[in-house]
N, C-alpha and C positions, 0 to 999 in steps of 0.2 A: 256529273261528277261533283261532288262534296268541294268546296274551297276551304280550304287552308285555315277560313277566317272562320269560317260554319262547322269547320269540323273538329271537335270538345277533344275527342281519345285519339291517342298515338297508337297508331297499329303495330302490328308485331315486329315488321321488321325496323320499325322507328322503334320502340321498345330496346329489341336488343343494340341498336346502335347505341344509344343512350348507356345502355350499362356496359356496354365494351367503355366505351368514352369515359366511363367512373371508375371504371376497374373495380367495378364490384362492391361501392363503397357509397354509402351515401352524400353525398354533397355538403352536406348542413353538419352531419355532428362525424364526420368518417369512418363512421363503426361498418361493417362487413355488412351488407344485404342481405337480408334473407330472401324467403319463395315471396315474402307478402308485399316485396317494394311496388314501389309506386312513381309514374311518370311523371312528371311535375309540369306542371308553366311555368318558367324567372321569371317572368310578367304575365299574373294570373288571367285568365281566360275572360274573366269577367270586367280586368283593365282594357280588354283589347288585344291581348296577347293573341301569338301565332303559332298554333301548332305543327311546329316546323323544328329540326334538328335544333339548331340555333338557338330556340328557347326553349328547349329540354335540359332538364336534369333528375338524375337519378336518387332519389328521397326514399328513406323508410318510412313507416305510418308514423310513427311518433313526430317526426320532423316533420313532414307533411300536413297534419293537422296544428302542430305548435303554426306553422309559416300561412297558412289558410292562404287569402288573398293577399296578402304583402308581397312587396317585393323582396327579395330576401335571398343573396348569391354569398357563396365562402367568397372572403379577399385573405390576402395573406394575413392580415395585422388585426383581424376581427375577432371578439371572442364569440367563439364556438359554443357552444351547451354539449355538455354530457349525457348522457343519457336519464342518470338518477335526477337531473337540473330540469329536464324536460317534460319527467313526471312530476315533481313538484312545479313546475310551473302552471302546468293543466291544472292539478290542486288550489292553486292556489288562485288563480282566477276562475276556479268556479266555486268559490267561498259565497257562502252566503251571513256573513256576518263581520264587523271589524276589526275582530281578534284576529292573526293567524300566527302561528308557533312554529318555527321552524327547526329541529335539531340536527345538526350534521357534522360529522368527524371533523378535527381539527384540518386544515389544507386539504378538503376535497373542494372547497370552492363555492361557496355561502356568497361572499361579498360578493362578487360577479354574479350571482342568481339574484339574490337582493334587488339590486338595479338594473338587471333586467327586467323584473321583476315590477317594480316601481315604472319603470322608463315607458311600458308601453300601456300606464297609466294615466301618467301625467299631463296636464291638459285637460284631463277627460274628468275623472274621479278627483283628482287632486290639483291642486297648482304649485304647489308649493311640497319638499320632502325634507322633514327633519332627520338628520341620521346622530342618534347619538352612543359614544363608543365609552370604555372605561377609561383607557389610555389614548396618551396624542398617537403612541406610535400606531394605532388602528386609525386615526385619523387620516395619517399620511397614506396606508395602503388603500380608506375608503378613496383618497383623492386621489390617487395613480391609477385603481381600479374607471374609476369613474370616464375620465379624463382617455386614457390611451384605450382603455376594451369596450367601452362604454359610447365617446366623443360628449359625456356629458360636461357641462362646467359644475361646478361646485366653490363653495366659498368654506374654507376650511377655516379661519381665522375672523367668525364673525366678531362682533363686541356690542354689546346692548345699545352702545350710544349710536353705531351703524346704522341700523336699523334694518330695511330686508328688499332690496335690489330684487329689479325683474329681470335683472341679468343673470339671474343665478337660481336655477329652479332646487337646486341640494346644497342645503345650510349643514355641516358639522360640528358637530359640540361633545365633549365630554360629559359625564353627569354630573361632574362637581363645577361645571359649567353653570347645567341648568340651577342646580342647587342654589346659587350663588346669590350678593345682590348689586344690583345694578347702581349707581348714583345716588336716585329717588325711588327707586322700586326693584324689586325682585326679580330675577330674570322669570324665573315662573310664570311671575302673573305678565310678562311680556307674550312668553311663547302662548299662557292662557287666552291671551287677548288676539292674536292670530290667529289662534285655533278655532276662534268665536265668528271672525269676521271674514277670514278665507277659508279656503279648501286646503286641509294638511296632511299631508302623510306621515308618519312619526312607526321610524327602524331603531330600535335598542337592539344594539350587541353585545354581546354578552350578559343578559339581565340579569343572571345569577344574583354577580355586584352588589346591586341594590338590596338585597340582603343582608350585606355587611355592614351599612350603611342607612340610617332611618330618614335623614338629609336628605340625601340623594333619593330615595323610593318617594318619599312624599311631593319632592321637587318633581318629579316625574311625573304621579300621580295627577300632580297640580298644576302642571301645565301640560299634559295632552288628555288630558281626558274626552275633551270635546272633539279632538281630531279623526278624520273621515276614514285612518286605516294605522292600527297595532300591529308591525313584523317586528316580532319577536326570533332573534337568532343568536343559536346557543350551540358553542364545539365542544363540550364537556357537558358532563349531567348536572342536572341546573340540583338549587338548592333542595333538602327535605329535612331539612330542620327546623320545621313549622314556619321560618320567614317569608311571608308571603309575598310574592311578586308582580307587578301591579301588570292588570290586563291577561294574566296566564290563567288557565283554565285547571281547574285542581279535580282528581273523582276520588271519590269517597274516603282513600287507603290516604289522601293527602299526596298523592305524587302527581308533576302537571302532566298533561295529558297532550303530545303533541301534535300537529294538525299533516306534518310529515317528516317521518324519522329517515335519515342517513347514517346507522353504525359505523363505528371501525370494520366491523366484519366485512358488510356488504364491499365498503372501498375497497380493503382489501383482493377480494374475491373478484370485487370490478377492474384492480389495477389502474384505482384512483388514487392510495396511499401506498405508501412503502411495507412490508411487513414486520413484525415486531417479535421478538422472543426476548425471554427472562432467562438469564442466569443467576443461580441462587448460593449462595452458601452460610451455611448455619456459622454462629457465632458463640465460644464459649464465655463468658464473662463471667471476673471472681471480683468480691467484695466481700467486704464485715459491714453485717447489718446488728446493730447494739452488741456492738462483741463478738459476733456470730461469727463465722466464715463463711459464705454460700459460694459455688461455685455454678454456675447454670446455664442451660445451652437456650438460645434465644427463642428458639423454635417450642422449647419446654409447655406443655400445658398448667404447671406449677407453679407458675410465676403468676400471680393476681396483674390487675390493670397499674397498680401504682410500682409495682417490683417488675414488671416488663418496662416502664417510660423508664426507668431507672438505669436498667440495664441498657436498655437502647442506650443511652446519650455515654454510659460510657464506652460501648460499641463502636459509636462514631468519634470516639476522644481519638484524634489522630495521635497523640501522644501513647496510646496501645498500640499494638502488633496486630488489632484484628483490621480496620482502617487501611491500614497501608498496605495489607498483603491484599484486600479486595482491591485499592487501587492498581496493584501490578499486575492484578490480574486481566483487569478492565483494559491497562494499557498494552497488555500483549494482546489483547481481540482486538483494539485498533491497529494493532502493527502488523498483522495479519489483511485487516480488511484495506489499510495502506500499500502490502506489497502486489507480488505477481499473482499471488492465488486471490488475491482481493478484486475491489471497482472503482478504486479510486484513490490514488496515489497519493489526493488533498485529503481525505476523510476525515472528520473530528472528532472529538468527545467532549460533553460536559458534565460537570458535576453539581450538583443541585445540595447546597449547604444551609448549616443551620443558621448562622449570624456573621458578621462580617468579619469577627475574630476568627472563627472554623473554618470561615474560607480561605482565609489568609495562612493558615495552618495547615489544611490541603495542600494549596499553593506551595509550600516549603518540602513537603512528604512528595509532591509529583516532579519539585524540580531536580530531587534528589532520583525518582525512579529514570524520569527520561533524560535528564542534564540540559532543558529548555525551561523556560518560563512559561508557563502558563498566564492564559491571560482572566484578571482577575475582574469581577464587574460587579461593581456594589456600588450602592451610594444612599445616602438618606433624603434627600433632595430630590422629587420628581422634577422640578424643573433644571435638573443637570443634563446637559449636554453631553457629558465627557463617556457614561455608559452606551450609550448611544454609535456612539464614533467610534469607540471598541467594539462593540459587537457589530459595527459593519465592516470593520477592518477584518475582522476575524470570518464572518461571513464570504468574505472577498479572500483570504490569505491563505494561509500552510500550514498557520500552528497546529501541534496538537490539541493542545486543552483548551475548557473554556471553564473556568470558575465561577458560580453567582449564587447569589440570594434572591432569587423572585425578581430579576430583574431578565431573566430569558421563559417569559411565559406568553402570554399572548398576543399577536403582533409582532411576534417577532420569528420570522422562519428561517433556518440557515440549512438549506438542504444538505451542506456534508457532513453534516450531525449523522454520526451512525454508532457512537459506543455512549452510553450513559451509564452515571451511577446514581442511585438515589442514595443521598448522604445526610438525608433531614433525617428530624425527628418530627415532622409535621405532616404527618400521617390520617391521609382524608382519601375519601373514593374520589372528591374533589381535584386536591390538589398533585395525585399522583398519576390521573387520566389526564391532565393539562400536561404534566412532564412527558410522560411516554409522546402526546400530541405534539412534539417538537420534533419526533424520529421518523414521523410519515410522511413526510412530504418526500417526493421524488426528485431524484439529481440529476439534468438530460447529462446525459453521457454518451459518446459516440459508441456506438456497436449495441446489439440487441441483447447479446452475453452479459455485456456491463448493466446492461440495468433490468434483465432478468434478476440479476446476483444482487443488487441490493437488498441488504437484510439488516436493520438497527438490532442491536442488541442490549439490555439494559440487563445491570448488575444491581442485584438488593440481597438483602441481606433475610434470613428465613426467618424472619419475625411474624407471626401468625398472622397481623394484620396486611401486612404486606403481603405475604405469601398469597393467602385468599383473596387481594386484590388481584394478584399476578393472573392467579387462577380464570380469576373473573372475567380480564382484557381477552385473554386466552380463550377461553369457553365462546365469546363473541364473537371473535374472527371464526372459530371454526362451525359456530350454528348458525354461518350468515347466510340463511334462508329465508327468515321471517321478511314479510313485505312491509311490516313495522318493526322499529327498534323494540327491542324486549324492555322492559318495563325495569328503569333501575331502582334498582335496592337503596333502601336508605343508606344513607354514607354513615362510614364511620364517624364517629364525634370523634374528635382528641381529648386523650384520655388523659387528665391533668392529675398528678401526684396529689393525692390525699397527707394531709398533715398531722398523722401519726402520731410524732413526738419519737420517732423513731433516730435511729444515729446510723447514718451509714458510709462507710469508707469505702470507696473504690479500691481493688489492687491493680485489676488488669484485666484484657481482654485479648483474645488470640482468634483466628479466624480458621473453623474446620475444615478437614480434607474431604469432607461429603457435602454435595451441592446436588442441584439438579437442572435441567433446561428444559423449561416449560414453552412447549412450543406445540403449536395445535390443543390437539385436548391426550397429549402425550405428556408426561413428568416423566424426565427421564432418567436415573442417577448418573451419576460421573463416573461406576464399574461401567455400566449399560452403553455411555457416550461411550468409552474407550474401545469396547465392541463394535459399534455403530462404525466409528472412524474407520479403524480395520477392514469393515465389510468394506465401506468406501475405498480405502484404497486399494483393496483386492480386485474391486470392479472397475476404475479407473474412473469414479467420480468425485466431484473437485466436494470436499468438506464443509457445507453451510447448512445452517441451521434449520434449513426443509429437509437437505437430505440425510440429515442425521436424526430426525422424527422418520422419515419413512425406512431408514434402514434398520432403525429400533426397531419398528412395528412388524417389517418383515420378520426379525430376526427370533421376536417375542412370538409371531403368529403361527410361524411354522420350525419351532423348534419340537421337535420329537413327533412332529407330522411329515415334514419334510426337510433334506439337508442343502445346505446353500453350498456346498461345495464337493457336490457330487453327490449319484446313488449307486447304493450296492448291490451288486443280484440280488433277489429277491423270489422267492421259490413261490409258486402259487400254491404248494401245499405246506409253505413252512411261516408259521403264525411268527413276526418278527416285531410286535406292536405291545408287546405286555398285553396280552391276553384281550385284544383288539378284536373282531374280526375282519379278515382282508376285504371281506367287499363293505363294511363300513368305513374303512379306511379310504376306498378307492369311491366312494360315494363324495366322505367328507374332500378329497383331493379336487373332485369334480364341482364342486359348491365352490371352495373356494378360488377355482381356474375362473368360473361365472360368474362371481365378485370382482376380480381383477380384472377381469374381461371389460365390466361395468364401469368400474372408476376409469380405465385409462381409454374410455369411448366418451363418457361425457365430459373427460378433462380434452380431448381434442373439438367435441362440436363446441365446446364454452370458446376456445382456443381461437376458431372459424367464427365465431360470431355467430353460428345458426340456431334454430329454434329447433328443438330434437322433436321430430316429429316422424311417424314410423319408418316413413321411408329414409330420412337422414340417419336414422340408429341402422337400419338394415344395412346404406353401403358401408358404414365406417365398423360396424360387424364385421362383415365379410370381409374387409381391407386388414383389417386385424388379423379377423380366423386364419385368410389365407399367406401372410405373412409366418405366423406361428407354424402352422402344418407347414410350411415349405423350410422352415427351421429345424425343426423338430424329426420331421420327417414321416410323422402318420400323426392323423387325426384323433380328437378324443374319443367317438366309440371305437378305435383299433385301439387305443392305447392301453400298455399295462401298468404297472403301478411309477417303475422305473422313470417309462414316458412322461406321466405325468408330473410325477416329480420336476422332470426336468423342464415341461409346462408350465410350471407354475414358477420355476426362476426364472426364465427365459420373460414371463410377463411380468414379475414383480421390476426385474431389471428397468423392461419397457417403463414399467410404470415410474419408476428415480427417473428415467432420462426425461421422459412427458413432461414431469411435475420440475424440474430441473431447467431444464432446457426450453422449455415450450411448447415440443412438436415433434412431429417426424420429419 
């Protein structure tokens, strides 16, 4: 007989103890098992481990090669990897070069891959890691990160005259750090001299920045050039307005090229971010341009680049009617997502302004809607403290609002952010994917209902650019299939008013009763929502923003194919279709029972975690089919037209509660 110590593989019935004992779930990242798990050694085989219960545990392949011989067990207070974290970690250690680029949705969890990432380098490849960020407040989340998920130390507060302790293997800096100069010399040619004489690992966050900025890029530049490893990480679409970005890889079109993408979509779809929809509503706006009178709706193809920035700004003049009726509108979907049919009784909203006059002018129009103060976050001063301490309070509190100018952008996450409005005129692919990136992060919330039901909602106004932006976030969550992030588009430039010699007098602006909710790759009007809602309530589904895209779609797909509230006899010799024929009708009936069939089978094996592979489609088929036939009461080849009919509501239903709900 085999000993314990001699013998590599856990037999079958050590096998299933092992995954009784997991519940089905892998050890390392908790995601559901599939058929392909794998039985592990906590103390690999080749340390001397012992193929014995005791040092079993149940791993998926991806966890199982990421942990190879390490030692490597869940404790409560450890950071976990995700799934998307585990493929770019294999990425990333099998580079063969010292660039790597990393791009990933805003709060799916960069900075924790980051140094992971680094951590089971160090020592090795590197001795030393610089991590350098835009703002201090990324500094503080690098050093929390570090510290409690990590047990790394880091020195967050170096200073050139310090110098660089073996105590501390992760130095943090800002760019306008390295920028800078030191007493007798430049922090550059410091870090440069480092870089020359140790082993350094050099992380820029956000590198976009350095575009904005020729200082900072070249400070960069000039002091890690020489260092043994480039992570580049970026939660927004990096620059393409020809500023080049040092160490990033550019091909031919001028856009960089990244070494592993993480979309909004993918999160999304992974239920690593929150999801997002656009509420929209056109804007009319009147003025005299030299005498003239123009009146014009924002969304107008008419209006040139310098008579659109025009109208926008008086748009947002909260001293108009169109401003404040978007704000009430914004604060009734918080008051909503605050009550009983809501997730969260804290919920927030902010509004994102143009200067610190307009903000302050919001502030007076939203204390007049809710009879609260909002709270107001500005300052000129990066080294102000007092922003800071408001937006933690606020993070921590109950208000409704939050007011600011570019001071709630990166680094800064308040998970009960769930209503926005964009109130700039500062209109970039840049700066409006950063805003929307403040509504994804996730709220824990007690109950699986609450935080299914989280849904941010952002309110902008139908200005062409914006619209097509909207379009754009939208179009992503719902093609999240690609294994790489889709290739972004060059960004809008801001479109700066040309000087004419023109004369123009503002009168006024009022905000239209047509809007739309762009949610999926659905646009939906505000006749169509009112419908939508209706179906909802007639089927006793609670009103958010997925199931008012899926009730559209029902409603749109089988109107004058099928009725959502019953069918009428129907004669097999009396043609009832405008001049149809019945058995194409009863064909198309049938196509589309097999589509629905489809979606609400691979929304349940995504749901289980499994790999749909024939045999997992066949039972969650049949669990289906024979639920429907035992509903229904005869199957689709007995079925008549009527039947089917009533098939295909019985599964579109299925399909709200699936997509709704989560499951069966």
């Amino acid at each position: 007989m085999v000993s314990n110590r001699n013998r590599r593989i856990f037999n079958l019935s050590e096998r299933r103890a092992i995954w009784l004992a997991s519940s089905g779930k892998c050890a390392m990242c908790g995601r559901l098992l599939s058929a392909t798990w794998e039985a592990d050694h906590i103390i690999a085989f080749s340390l001397g481990g012992e193929t014995i219960l005791s040092n079993g545990q149940a791993l998926c392949q991806q966890c199982n090669r990421r942990k190879g011989g390490r030692y490597m067990v869940r404790t409560v207070n450890q950071w976990m990897p995700r799934a998307w974290q585990i493929a770019a970690l294999q990425r990333f250690e099998g580079r063969n070069k010292l660039d790597f680029f990393l791009y990933a949705a805003p709060s799916t969890g960069k900075t924790s891959w980051a140094l992971d990432a680094v951590r089971s380098e160090l020592g090795r490849v590197y001795n030393k890691v610089i991590v350098v960020a835009p703002i201090n407040n990324l500094k503080e989340q690098w050093a929390t990160s570090a510290f409690y998920d990590m047990g790394l130390n880091v020195q967050p507060e170096w200073e050139p005259s310090n110098g660089f302790s073996e105590d501390f293997p992760i130095y943090l800096l800002t760019y306008q750090k390295v920028a800078s100069r030191g007493k007798h010399v430049s922090v550059s040619a410091l870090l440069r001299n480092l870089c020359q004489t140790e082993k350094v690992g050099v992380i820029l966050d956000e590198p976009h920045h350095l575009g904005e900025n020729l200082a900072w890029c070249n400070g960069v530049r000039d002091a890690f050039t020489d260092a043994k490893l480039h992570l580049l990480l970026s939660g927004t679409p990096v620059r393409t307005d020809k500023k080049v970005i040092p160490f990033a890889v550019y091909d031919d079109d001028g856009f960089i090229v990244p070494d592993y993408s993480y979309n909004l979509g993918r999160a999304i779809t992974d239920f690593v971010s929150r999801d997002v929809g656009f509420q929209t509503r056109n804007g009319k706006v009147d003025y005299y341009d030299d005498g003239e009178y123009v009146s014009v709706w924002l969304n107008s193809t008419d209006l040139d680049a310098s008579g659109l920035s025009y109208a926008t700004r008086i748009a947002l003049n909260p001293k108009h009617e169109c401003l404040p009726a978007l704000l009430k509108l914004a604060d009734n979907e918080l008051t909503l997502k605050r009550g009983p049919e809501g997730f969260n009784p804290s919920a927030g909203g902010l509004v994102q302004c143009i200067d610190h006059e307009h903000a302050k002018a919001c502030c007076k129009v939203l204390k007049q809607i809710t009879g609260e103060d909002p709270v107001l976050v500005i300052s000129d001063n990066p080294d102000d403290d007092k922003p800071k301490v408001l937006i933690k309070n606020f993070k921590n509190g109950n208000q409704r609002w939050l007011v600011a100018v570019q001071m709630v952008a990166e680094g800064v996450d308040i998970p009960r952010l769930c209503v926005g409005v964009y109130a700039t005129n500062k209109i970039t692919e840049l700066c409006f994917r950063q805003f929307v990136g403040r509504f994804t992060r996730w709220e824990k919330l007690d109950g699986a209902e609450k935080m299914r039901r989280q849904e941010a909602t952002i309110f902008i106004y139908e200005h062409r650019v914006l619209y097509d932006l909207a379009l754009k976030v939208r179009g992503e969550i719902r093609s999240a299939i690609a294994e790489d992030c889709e290739r972004i588009q060059r960004q809008q430039g801001e479109r700066k008013q040309s000087d004419s010699g023109s004369t123009r007098v503002p009168v006024g602006a009022v905000l239209g009763d047509s809007g739309h909710l762009i949610h999926g790759d659905n646009v939906i009007s505000a006749e169509d929502q009112l419908q939508a809602e209706q179906w909802l309530i007639n089927h006793g589904y609670p009103i958010t923003q997925q199931n008012l895209s899926l009730a559209d779609t029902f409603i749109k797909e089988f109107k004058g194919s099928a009725r959502t509230n019953g069918a009428q006899e129907t004669s097999g010799a009396q043609n009832t279709n405008n001049g149809e024929p019945l058995y194409q009708k009863i064909d198309k009936l049938k196509k589309l029972e097999e589509d629905l069939k489809h979606k609400i089978v691979g929304r349940q094996i995504e749901i289980a975690g499994l790999s749909k592979t024939r045999e997992v489609n066949r039972i969650y088929y049949g669990k289906l089919g024979g639920r429907l036939n035992e509903a229904i009461g005869v199957d689709k080849n007995h079925a008549t037209l009527e039947h089917l009919l009533k098939r295909i509501e019985w599964l579109q239903k299925e399909w709200v509660q699936v997509s709704a709900k989560g499951g069966w």
